[in-house]
PDB file of N, CA, C and O in Angstrom:
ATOM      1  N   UNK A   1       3.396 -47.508 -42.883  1.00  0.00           N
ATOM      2  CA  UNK A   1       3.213 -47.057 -41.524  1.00  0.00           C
ATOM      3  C   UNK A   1       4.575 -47.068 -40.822  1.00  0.00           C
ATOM      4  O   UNK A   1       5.362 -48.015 -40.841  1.00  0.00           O
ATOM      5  N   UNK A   2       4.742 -45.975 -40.241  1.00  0.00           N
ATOM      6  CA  UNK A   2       5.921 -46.183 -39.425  1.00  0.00           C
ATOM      7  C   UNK A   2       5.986 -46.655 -37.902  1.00  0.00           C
ATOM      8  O   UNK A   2       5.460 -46.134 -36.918  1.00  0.00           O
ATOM      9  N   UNK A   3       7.019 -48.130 -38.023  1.00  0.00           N
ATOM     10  CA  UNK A   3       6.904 -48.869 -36.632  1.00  0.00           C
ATOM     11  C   UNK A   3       8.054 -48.040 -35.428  1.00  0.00           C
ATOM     12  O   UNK A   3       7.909 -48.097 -34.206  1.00  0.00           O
ATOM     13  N   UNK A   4       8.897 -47.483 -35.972  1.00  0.00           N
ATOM     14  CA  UNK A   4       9.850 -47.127 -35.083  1.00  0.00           C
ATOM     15  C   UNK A   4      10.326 -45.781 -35.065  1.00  0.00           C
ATOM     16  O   UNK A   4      11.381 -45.386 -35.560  1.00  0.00           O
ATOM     17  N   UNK A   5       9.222 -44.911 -34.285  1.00  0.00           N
ATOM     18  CA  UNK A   5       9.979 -43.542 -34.343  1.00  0.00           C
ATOM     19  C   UNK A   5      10.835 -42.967 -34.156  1.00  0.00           C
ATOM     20  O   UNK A   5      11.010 -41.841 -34.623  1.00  0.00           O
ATOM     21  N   UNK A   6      11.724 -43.644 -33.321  1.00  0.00           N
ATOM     22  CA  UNK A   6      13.441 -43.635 -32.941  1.00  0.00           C
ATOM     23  C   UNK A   6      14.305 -43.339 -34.438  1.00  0.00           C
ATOM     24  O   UNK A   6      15.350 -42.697 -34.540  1.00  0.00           O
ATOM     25  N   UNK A   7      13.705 -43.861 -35.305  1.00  0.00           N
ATOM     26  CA  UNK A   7      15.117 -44.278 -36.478  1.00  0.00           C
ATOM     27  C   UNK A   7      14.337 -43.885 -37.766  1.00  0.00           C
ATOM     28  O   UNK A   7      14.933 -43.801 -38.840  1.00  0.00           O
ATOM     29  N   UNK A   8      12.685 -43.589 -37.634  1.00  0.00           N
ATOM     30  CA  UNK A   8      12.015 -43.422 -38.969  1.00  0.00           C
ATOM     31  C   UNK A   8      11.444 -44.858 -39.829  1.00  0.00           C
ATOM     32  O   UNK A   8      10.812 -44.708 -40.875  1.00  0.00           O
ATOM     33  N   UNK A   9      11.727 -46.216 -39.290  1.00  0.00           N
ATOM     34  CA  UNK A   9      11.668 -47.382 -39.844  1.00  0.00           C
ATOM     35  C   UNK A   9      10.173 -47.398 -39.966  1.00  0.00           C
ATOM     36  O   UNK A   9       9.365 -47.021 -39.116  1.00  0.00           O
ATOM     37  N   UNK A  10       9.951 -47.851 -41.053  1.00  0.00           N
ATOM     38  CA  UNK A  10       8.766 -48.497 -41.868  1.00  0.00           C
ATOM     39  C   UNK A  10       8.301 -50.051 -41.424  1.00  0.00           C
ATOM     40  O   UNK A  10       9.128 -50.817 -40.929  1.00  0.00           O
ATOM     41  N   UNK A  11       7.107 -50.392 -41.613  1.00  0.00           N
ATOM     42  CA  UNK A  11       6.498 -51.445 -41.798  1.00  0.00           C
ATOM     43  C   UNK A  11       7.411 -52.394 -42.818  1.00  0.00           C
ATOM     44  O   UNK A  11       7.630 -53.592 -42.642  1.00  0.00           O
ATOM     45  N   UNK A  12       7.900 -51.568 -43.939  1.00  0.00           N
ATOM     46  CA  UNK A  12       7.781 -51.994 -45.145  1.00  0.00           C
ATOM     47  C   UNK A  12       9.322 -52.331 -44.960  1.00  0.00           C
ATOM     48  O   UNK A  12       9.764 -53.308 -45.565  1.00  0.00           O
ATOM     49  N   UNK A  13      10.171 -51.564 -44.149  1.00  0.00           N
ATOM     50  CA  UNK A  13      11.465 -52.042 -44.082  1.00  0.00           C
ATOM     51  C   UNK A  13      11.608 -52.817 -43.382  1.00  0.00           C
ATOM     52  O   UNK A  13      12.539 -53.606 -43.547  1.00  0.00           O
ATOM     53  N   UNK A  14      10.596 -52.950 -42.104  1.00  0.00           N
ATOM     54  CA  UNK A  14      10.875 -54.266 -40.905  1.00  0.00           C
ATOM     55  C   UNK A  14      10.494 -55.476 -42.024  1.00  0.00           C
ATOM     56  O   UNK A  14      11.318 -56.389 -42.076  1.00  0.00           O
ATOM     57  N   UNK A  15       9.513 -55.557 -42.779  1.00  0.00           N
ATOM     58  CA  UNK A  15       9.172 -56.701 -44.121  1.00  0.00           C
ATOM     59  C   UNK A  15      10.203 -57.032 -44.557  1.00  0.00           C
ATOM     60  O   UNK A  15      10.627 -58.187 -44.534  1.00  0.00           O
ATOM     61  N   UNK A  16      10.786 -56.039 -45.038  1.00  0.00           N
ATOM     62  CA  UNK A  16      12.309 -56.004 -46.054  1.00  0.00           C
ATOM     63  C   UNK A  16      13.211 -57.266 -45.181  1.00  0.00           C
ATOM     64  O   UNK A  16      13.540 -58.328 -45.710  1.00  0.00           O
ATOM     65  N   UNK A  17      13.503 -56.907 -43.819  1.00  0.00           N
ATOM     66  CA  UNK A  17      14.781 -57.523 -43.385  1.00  0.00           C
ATOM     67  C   UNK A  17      14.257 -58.766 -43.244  1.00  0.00           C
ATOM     68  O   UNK A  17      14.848 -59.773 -43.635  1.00  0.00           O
ATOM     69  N   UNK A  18      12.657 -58.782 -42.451  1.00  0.00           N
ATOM     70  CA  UNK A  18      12.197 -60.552 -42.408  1.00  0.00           C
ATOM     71  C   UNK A  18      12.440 -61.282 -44.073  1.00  0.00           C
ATOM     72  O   UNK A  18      12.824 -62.317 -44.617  1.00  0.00           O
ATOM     73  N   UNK A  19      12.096 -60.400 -44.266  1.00  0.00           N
ATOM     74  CA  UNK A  19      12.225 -61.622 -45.509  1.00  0.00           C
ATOM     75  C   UNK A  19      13.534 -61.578 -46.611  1.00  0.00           C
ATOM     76  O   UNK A  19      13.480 -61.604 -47.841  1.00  0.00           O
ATOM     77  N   UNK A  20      14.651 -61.508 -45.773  1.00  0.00           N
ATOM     78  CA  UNK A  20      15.918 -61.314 -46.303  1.00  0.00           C
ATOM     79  C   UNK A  20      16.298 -62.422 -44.898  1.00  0.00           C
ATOM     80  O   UNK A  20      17.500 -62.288 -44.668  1.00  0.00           O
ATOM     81  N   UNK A  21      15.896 -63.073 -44.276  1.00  0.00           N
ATOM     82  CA  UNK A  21      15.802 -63.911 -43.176  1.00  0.00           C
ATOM     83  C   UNK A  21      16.397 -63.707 -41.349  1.00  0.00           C
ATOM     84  O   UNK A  21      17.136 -64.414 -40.665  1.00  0.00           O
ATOM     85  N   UNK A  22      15.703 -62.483 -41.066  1.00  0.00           N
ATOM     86  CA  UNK A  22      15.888 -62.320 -39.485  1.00  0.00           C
ATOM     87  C   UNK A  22      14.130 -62.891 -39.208  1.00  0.00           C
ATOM     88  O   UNK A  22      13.006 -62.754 -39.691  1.00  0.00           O
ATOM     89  N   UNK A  23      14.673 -63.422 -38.363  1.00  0.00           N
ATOM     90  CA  UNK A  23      13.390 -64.263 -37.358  1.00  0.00           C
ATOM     91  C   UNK A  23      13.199 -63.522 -36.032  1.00  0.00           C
ATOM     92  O   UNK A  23      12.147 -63.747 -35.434  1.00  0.00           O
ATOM     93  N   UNK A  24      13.808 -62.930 -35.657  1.00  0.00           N
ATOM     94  CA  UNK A  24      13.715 -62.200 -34.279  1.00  0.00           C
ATOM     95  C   UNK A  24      13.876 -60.737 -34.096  1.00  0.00           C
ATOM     96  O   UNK A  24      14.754 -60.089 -34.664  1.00  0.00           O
ATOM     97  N   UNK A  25      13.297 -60.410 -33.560  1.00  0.00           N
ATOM     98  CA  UNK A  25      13.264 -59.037 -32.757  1.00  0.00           C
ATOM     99  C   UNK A  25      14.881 -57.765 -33.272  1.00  0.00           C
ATOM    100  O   UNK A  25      15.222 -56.703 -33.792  1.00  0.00           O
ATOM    101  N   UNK A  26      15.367 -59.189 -32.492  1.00  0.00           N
ATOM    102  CA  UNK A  26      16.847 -58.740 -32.261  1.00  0.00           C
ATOM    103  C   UNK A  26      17.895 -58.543 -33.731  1.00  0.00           C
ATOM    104  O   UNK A  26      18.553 -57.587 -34.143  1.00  0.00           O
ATOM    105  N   UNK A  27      17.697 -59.782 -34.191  1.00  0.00           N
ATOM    106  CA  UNK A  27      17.951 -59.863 -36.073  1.00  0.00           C
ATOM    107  C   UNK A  27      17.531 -58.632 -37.062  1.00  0.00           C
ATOM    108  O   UNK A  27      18.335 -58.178 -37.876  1.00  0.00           O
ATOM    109  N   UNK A  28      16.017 -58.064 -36.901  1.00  0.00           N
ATOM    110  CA  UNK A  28      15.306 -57.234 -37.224  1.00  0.00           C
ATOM    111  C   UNK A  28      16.445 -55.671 -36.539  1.00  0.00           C
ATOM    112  O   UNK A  28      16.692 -54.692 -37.243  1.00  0.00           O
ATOM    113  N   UNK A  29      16.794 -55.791 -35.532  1.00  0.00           N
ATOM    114  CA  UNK A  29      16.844 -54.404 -34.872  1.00  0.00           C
ATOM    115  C   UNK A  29      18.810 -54.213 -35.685  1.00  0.00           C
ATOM    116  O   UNK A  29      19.271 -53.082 -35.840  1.00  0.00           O
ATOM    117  N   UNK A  30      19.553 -55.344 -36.034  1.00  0.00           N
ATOM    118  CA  UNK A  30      20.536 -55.392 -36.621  1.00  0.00           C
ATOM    119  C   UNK A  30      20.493 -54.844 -38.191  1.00  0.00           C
ATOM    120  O   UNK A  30      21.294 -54.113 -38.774  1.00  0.00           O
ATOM    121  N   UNK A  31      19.585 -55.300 -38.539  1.00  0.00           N
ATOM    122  CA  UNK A  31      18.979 -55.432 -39.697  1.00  0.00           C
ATOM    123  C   UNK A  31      18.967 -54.125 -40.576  1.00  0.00           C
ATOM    124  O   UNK A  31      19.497 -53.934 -41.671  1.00  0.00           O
ATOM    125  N   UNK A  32      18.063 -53.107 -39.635  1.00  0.00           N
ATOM    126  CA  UNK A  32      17.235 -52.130 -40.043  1.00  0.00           C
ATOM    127  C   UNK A  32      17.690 -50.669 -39.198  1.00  0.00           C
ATOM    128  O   UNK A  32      17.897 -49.558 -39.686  1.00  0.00           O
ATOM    129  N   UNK A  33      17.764 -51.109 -37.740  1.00  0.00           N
ATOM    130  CA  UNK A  33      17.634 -50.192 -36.188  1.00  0.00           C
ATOM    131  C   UNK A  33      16.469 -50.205 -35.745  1.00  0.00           C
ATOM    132  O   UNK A  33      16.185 -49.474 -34.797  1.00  0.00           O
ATOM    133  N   UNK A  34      15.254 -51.271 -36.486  1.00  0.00           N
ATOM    134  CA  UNK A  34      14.060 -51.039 -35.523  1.00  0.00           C
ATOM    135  C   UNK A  34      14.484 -51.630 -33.939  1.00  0.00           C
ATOM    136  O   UNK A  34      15.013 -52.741 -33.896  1.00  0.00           O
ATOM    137  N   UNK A  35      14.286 -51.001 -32.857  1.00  0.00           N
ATOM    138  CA  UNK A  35      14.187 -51.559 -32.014  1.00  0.00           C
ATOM    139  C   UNK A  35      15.412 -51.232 -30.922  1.00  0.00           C
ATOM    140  O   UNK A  35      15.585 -51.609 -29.763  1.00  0.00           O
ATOM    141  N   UNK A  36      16.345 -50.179 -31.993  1.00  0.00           N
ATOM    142  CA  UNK A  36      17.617 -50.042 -30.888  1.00  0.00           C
ATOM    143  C   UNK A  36      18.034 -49.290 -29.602  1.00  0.00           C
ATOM    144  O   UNK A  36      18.906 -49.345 -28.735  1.00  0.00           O
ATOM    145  N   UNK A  37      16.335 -48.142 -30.130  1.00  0.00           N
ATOM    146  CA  UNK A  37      16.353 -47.506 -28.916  1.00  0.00           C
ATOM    147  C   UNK A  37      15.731 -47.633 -27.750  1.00  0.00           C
ATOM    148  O   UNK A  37      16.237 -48.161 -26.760  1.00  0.00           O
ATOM    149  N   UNK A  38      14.438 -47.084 -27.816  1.00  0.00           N
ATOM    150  CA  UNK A  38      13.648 -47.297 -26.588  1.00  0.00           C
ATOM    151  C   UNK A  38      12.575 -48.376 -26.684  1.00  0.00           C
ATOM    152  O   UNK A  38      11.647 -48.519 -25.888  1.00  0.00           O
ATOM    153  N   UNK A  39      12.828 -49.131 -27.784  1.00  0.00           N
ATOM    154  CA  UNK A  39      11.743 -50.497 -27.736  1.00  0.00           C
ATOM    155  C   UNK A  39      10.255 -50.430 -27.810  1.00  0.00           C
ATOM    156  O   UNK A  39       9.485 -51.390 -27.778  1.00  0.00           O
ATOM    157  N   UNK A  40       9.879 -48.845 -27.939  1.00  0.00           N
ATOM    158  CA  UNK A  40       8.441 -49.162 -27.640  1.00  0.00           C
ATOM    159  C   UNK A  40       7.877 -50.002 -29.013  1.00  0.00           C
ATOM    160  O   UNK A  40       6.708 -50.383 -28.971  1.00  0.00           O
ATOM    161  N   UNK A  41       8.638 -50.278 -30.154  1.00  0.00           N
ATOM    162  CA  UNK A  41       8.362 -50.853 -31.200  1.00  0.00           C
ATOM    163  C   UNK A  41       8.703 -52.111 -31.257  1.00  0.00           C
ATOM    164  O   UNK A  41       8.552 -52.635 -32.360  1.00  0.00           O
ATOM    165  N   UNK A  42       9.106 -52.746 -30.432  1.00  0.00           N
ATOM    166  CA  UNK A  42       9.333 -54.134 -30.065  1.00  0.00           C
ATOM    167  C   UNK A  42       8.067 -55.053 -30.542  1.00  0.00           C
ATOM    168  O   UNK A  42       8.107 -55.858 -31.472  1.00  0.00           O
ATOM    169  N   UNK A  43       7.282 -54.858 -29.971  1.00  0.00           N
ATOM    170  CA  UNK A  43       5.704 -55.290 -30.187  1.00  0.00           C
ATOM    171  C   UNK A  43       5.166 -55.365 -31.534  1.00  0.00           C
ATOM    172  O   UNK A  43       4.182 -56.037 -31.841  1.00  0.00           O
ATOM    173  N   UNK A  44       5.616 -54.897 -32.051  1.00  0.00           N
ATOM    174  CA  UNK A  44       4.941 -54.463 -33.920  1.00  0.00           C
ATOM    175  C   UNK A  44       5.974 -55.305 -34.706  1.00  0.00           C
ATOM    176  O   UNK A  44       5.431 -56.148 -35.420  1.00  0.00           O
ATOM    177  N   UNK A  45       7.332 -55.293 -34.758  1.00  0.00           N
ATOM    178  CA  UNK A  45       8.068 -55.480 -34.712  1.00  0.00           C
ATOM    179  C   UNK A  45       7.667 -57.265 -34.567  1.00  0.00           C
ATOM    180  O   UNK A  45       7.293 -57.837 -35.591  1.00  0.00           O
ATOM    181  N   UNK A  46       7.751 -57.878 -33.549  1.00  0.00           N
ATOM    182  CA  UNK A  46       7.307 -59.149 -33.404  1.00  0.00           C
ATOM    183  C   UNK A  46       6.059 -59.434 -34.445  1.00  0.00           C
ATOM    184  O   UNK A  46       6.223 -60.112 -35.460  1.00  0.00           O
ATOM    185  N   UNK A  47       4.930 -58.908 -34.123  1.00  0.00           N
ATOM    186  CA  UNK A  47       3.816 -59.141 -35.228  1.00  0.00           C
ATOM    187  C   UNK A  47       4.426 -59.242 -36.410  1.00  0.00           C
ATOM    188  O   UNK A  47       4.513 -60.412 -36.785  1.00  0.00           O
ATOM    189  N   UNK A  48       4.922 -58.376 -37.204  1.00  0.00           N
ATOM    190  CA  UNK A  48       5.725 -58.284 -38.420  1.00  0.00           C
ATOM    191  C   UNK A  48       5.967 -59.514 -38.616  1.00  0.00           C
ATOM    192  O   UNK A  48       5.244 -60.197 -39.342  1.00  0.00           O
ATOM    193  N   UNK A  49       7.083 -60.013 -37.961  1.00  0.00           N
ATOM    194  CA  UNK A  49       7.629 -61.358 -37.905  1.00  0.00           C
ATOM    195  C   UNK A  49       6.862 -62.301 -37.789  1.00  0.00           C
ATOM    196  O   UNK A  49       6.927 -63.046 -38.766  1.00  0.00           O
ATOM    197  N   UNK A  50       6.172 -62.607 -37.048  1.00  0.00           N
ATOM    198  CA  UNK A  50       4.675 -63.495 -36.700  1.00  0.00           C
ATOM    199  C   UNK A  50       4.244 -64.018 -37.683  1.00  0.00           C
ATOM    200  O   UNK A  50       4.323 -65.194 -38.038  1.00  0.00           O
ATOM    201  N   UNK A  51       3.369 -62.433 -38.559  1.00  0.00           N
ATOM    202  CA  UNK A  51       2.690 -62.308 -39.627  1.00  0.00           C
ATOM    203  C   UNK A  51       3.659 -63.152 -40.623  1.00  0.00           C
ATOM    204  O   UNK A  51       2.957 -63.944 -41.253  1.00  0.00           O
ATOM    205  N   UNK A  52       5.002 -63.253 -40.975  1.00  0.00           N
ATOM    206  CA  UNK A  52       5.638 -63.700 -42.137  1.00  0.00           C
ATOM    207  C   UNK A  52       5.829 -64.845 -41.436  1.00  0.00           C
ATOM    208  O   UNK A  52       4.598 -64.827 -41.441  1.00  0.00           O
ATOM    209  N   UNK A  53       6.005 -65.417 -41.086  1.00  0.00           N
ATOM    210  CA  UNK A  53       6.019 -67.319 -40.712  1.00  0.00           C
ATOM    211  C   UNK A  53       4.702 -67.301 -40.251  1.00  0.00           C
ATOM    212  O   UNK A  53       4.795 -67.916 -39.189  1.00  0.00           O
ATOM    213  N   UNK A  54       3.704 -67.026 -40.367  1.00  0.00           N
ATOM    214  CA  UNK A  54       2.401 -67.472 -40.563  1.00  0.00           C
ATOM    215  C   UNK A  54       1.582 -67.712 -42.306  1.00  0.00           C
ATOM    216  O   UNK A  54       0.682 -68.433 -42.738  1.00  0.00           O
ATOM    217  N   UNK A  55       2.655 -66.484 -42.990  1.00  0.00           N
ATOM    218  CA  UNK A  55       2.472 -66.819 -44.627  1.00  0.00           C
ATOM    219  C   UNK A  55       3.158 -67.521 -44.850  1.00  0.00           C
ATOM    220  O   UNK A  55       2.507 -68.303 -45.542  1.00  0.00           O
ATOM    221  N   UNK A  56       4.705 -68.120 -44.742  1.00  0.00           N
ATOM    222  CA  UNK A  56       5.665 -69.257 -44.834  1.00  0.00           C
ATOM    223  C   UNK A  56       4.882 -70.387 -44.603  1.00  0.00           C
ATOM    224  O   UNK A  56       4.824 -71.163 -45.557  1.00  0.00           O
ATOM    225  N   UNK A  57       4.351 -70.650 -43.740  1.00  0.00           N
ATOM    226  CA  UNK A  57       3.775 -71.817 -43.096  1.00  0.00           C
ATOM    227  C   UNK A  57       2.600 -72.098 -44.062  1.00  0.00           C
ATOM    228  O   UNK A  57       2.570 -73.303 -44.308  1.00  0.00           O
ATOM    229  N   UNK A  58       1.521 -71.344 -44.761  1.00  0.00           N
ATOM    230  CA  UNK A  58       0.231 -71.764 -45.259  1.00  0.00           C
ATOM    231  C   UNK A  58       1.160 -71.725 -46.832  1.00  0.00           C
ATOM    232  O   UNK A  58       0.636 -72.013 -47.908  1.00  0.00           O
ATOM    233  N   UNK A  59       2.341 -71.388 -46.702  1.00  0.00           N
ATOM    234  CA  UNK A  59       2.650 -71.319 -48.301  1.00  0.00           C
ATOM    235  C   UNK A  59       3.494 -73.156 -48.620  1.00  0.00           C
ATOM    236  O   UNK A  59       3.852 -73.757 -49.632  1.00  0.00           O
ATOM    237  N   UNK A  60       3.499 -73.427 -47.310  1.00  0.00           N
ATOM    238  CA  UNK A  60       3.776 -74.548 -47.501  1.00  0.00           C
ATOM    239  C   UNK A  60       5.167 -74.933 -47.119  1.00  0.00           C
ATOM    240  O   UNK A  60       5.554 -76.091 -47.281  1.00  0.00           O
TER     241      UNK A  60
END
């Protein structure tokens, strides 16, 4: 699914950078460009992140 229509970014690439270790929004938008333009992907973007330190956490 694509989170960031600004740049073409994927679900699968905002995944990519979390788990190459950006924790934030901002880390993510360095990362990839989700997020550099108009932000409306900010929001998804966070979930993304959310979602992976919520599997970190039950993984122990």
């Amino acid at each position: 699914m694509y989170v960031c229509l600004c740049h073409g970014i994927t679900s699968h690439t905002v995944a990519d950078a979390v788990s190459c270790g950006a924790t934030t929004s901002r880390e993510v938008a360095t990362a990839c460009g989700a997020g550099l333009d108009c932000g409306r992907c900010k929001r998804t973007v966070r979930a993304i992140i959310a979602e992976a330190a919520a599997q970190r956490a039950c993984a122990g």
